[in-house]
C-alpha positions as a Markdown table, in Angstrom:
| # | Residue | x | y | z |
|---|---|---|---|---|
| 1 | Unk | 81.7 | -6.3 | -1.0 |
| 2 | Unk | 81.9 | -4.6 | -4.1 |
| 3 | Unk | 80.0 | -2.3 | -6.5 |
| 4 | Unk | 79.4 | -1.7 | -10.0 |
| 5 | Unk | 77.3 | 0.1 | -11.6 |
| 6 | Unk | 76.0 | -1.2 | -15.3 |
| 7 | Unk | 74.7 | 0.1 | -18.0 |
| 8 | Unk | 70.7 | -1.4 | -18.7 |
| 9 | Unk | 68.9 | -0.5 | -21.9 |
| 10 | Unk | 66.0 | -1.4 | -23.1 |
| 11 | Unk | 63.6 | -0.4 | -19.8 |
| 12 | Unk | 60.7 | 1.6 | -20.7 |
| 13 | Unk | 58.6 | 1.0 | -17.5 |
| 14 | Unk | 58.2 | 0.3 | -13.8 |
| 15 | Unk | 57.8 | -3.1 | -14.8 |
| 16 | Unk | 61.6 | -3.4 | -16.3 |
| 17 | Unk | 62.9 | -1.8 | -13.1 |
| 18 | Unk | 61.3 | -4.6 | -10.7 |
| 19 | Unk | 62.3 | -7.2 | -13.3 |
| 20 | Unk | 65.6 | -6.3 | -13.8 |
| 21 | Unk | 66.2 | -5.7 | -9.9 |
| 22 | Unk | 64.5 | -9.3 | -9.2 |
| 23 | Unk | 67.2 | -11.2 | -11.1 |
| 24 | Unk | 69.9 | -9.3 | -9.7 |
| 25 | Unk | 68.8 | -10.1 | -6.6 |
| 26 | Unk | 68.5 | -13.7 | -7.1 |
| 27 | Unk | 71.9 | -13.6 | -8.0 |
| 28 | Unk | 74.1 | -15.4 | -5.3 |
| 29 | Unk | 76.3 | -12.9 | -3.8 |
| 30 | Unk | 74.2 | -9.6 | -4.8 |
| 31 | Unk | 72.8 | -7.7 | -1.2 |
| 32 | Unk | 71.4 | -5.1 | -3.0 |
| 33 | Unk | 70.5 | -4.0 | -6.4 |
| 34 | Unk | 69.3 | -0.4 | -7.4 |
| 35 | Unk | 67.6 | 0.0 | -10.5 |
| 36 | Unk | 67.1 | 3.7 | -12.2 |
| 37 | Unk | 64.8 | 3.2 | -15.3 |
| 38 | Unk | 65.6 | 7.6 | -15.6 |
| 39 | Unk | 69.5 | 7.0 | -15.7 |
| 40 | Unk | 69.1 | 3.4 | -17.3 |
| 41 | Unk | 71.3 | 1.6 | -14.9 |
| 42 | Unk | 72.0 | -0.3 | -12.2 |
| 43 | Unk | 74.1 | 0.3 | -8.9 |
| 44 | Unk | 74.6 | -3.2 | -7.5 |
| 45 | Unk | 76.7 | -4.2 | -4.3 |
| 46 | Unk | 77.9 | -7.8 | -4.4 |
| 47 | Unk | 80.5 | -10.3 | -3.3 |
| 48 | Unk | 82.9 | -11.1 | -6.0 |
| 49 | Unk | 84.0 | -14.0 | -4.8 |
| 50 | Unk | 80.4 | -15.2 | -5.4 |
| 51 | Unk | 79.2 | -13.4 | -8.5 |
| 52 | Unk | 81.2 | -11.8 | -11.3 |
| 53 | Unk | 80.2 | -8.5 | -13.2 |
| 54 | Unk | 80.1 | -10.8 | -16.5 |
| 55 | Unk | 77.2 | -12.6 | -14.9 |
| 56 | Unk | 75.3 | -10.1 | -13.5 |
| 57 | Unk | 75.4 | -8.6 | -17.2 |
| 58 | Unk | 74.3 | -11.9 | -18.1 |
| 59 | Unk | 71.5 | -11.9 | -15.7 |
| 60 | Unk | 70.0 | -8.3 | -17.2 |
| 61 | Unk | 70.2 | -9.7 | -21.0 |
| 62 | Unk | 68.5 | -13.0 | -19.9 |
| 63 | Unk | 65.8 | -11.0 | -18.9 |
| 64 | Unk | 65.6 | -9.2 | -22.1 |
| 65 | Unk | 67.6 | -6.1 | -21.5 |
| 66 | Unk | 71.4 | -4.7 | -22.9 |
| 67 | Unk | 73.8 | -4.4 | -20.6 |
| 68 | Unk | 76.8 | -2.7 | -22.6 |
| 69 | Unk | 80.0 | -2.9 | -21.2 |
């Protein structure tokens, strides 16, 4: 296992935080995904061999949020 933690901009509300933690979750490979809407990021533990970093970037801007590198 590995983890990154990304940048996520864009959340304003609990609502982002629990959206943006559900698709990281879904993610094959993620076992766990903490979400901070106060330091607008994401800590996420996941198995690279499963998942790469460009999709779970990918994963926060489908759901409508930045995830700068």
């Amino acid at each position: 296992m590995e983890e990154v933690t990304l940048k996520v901009e864009g959340m304003s509300c609990g609502g982002c935080v629990r959206n943006v933690t559900g698709v990281l979750k879904a993610l094959p490979g993620v076992s766990e995904a903490d979400v901070s809407l106060d330091a607008a990021q994401a800590r996420v533990r996941f198995d690279p061999a499963r998942v790469s970093v460009a999709e779970l970037r990918q994963a926060v801007e489908g759901a409508g949020f930045d995830s700068p590198a």
